[in-house]
N, C-alpha and C positions, 0 to 999 in steps of 0.2 A: 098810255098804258105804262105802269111802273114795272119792271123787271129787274129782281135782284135781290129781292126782301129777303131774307134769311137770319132769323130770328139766335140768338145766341145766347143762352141761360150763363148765367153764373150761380157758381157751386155755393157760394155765402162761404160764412166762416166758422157754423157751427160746427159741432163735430161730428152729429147725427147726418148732415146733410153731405160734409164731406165722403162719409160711410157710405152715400148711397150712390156717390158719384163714383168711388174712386176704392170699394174694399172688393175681396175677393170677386164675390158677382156684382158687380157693380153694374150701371147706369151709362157708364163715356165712353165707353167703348161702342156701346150700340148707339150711342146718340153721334159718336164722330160717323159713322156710316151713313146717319139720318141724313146730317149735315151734307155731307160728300156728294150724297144722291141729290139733293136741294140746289147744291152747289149746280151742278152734271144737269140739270132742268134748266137753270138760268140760261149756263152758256148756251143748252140747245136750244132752247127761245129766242133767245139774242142772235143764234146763226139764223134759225127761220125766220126771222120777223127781218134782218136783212141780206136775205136770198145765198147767202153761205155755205158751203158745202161743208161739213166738218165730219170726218172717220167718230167715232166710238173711240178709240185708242188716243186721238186728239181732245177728244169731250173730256176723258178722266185727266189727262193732262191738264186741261183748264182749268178745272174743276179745284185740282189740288192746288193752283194758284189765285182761286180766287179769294177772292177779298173776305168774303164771309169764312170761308172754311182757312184760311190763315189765323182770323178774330180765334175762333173757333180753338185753337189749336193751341194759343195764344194764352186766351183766358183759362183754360182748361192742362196748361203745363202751371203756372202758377196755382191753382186748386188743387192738383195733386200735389204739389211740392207745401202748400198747406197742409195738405190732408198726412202726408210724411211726417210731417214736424208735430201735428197734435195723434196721432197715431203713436210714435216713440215716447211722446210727453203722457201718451194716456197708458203705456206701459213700463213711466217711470226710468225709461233712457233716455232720457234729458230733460 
């Protein structure tokens, strides 16, 4: 049994697409929670599957260190600092 899979989109480079990820109501905000929760499954998986006792308060700790929700975090500070740069450029500040 594989445990861990957590799926990570990237924002692309259009500028419709960064909009939807990253403008006023945007898309990353509710998807970094997706993620977190995704994350917060694994590790509780991985403690039951080897007889590990882990708090709730320990799980979201994991969680924020895991591998995927880092990727996560990762790809999606670069999509916004994209989405910055053609946001100013599509308002002709730079």
């Amino acid at each position: 049994m594989k445990i861990g899979a957590v799926t990570i989109p990237d924002p692309g480079d259009e500028y419709h697409d960064l909009a939807a990820w990253y403008s006023g109501f945007a898309y990353a905000e509710s998807y970094r929670k997706v993620v977190l929760a995704a994350c917060r499954e694994v590790v509780r998986a991985g403690a039951v599957l080897s007889g590990q006792k882990v708090t709730e308060a320990r799980l979201d700790d994991l969680a924020r260190v895991h591998p995927s929700y880092l990727e996560y975090l990762e790809v999606h500070l670069r999509g916004r600092t994209r989405w910055e740069q053609a946001f100013l450029a599509q308002g002709g500040m730079r």
